[in-house]
GUDREN-455651 format. One line per 2 residues: number of its first residue (from 0); for each residue x, z, y of N, C-alpha, C. Coordinates in pm, 1 decimal. Layout:
NUM) X/Z/Y/X/Z/Y/X/Z/Y; ...
% end
This chain:
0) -9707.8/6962.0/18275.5/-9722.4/6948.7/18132.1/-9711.5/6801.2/18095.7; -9626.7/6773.6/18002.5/-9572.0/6598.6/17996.6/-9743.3/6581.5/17860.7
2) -9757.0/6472.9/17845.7/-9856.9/6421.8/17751.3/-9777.9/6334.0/17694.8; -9823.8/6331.0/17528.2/-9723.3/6231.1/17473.0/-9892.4/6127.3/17442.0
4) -9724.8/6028.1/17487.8/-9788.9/5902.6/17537.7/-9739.4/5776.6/17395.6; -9908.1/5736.9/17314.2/-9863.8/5648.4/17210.1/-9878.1/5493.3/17242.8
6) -9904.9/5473.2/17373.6/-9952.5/5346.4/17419.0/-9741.3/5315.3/17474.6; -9768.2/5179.9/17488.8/-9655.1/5074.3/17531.0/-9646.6/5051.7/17681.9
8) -9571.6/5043.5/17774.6/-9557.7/4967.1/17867.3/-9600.9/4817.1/17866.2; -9652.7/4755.3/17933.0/-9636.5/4596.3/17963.7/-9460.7/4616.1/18081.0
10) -9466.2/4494.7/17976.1/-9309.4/4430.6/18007.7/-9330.8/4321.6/18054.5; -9228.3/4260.1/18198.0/-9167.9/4146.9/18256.9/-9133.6/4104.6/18272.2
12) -9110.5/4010.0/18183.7/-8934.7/3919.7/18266.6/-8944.9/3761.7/18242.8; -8886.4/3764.7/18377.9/-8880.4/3636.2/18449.9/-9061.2/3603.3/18479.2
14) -9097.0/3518.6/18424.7/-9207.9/3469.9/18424.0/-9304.1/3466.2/18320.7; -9258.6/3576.6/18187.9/-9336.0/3585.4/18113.7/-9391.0/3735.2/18117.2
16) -9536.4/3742.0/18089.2/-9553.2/3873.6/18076.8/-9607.3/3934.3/17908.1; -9515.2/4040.2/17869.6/-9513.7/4081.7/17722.1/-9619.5/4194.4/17717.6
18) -9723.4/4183.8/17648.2/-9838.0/4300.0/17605.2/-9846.8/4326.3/17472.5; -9784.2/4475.3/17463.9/-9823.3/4540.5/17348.0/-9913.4/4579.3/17287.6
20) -9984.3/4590.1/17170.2/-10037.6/4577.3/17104.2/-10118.8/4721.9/17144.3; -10095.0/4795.4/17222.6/-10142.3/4889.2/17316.7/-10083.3/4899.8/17406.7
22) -10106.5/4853.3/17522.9/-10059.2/4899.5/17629.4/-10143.6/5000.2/17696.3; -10107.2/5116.4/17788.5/-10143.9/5172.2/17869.8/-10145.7/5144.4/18008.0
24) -10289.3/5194.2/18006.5/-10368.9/5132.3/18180.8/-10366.5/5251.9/18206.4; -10337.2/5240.1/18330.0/-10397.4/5364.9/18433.5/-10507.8/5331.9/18495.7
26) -10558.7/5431.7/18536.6/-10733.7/5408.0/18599.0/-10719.2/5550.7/18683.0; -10835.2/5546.3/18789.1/-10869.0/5630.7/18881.6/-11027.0/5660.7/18816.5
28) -11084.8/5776.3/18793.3/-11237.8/5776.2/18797.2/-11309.4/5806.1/18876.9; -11280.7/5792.5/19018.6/-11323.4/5813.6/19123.4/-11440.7/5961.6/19124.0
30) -11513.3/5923.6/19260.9/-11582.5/6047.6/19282.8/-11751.5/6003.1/19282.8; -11833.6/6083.6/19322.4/-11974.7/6048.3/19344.5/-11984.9/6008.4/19209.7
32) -12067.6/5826.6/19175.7/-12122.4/5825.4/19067.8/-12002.8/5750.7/18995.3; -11867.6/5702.7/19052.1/-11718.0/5640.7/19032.9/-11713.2/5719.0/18872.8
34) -11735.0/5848.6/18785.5/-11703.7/5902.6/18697.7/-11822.9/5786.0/18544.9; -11928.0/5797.8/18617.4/-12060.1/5746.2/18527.9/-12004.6/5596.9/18548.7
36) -11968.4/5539.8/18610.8/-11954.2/5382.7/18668.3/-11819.9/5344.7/18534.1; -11713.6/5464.6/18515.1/-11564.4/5417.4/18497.6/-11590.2/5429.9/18316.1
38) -11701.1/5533.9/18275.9/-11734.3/5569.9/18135.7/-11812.8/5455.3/18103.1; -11915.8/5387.4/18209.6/-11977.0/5264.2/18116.3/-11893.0/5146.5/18081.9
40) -11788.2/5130.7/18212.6/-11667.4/5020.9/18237.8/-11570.2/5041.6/18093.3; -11545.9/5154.0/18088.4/-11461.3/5148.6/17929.2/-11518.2/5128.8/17816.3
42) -11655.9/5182.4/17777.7/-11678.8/5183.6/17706.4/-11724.7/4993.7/17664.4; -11745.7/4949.2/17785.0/-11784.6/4765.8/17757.6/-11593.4/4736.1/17716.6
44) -11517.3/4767.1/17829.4/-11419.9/4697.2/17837.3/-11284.8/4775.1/17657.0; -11294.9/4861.1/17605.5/-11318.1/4888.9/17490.3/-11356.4/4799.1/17374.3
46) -11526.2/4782.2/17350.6/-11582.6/4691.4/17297.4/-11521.7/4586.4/17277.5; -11494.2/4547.6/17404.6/-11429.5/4395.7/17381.5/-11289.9/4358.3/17329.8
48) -11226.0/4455.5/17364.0/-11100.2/4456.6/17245.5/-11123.0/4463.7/17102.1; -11206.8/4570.0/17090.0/-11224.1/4552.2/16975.5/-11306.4/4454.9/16886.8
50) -11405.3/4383.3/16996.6/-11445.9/4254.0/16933.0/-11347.0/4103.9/16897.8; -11254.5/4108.2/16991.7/-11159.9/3986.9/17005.3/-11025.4/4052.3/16928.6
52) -10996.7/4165.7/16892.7/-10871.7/4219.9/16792.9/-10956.6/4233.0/16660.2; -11003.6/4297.4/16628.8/-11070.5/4352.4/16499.2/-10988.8/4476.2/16456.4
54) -10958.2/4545.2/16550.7/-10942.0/4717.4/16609.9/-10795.2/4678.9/16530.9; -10697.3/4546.0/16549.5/-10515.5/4505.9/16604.4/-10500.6/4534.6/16686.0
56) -10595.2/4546.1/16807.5/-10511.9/4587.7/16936.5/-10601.9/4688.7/16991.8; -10597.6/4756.4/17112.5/-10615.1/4842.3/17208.0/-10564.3/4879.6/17302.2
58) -10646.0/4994.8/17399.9/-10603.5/5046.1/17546.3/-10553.0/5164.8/17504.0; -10471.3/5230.5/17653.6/-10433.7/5381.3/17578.0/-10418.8/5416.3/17751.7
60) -10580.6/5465.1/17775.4/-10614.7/5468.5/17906.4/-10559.2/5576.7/17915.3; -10489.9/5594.4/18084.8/-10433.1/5707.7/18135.6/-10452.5/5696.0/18290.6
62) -10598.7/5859.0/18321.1/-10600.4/5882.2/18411.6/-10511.3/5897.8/18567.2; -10493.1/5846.8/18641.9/-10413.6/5879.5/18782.4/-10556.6/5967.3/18844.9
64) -10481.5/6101.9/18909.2/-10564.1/6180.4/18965.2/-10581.5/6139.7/19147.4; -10664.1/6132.5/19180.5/-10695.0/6051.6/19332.6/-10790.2/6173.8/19374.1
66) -10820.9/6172.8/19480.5/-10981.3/6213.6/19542.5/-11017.3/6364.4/19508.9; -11139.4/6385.7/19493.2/-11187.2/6525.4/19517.5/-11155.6/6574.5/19306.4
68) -11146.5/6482.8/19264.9/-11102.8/6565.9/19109.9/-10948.7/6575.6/19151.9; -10850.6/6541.9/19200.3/-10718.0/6559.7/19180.0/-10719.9/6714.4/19337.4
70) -10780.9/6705.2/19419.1/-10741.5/6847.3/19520.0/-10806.8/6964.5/19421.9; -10941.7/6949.8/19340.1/-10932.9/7049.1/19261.6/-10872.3/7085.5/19178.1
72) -10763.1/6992.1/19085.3/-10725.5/7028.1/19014.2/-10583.8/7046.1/19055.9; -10557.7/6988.4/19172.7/-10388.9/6998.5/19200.2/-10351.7/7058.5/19344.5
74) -10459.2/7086.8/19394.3/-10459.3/7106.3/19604.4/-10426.5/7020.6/19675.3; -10385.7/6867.5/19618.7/-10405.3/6769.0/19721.4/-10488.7/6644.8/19646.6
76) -10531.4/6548.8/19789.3/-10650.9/6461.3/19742.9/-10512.1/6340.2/19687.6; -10412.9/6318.2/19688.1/-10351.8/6194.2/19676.0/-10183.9/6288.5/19623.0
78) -10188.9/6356.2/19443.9/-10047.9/6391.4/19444.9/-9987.7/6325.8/19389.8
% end
C-alpha cells in the first residue's frame, strides 16, 4: 500500500545540502521501551521546530519497520 507522502526529500549537490521546508525523516521505533523513548524524542525534537520556525517549517516523520514490530507485521525482522 503506497502512502502519500507530503514531506520533501533533502537534496545534494556538490557540497551544499538543500532542506525543505519539510523534509522527511525516517526513524526506526525500536522495541522494549525504544517505542516510549522515540514518542518523547519527537515530541521534544517537534517542539523545537516549531519553536525556531513559528510552525514555517517541519518534519514529515516516516517510520522504517526493523525488529519485532516489522516480523509482526511483515514475517521478517529486517524487510
Amino acid at each position: 500500500m503506497a502512502c502519500a507522502m507530503t514531506g520533501e526529500k533533502i537534496q545534494f549537490d556538490r557540497d551544499v545540502v538543500n532542506v525543505p521546508d519539510r523534509p522527511v525523516i525516517l526513524f526506526i521505533g525500536g522495541d522494549g521501551i525504544g517505542p516510549e523513548i522515540w514518542d518523547a524524542a519527537r515530541r521534544v525534537l517537534d517542539a523545537a521546530v516549531e519553536c525556531a520556525y513559528a510552525g514555517a517549517r517541519g518534519i514529515e516523520w516516516r517510520e522504517v519497520l526493523a525488529g519485532e514490530k516489522a516480523f509482526t507485521e511483515r514475517g521478517s525482522w529486517l524487510p
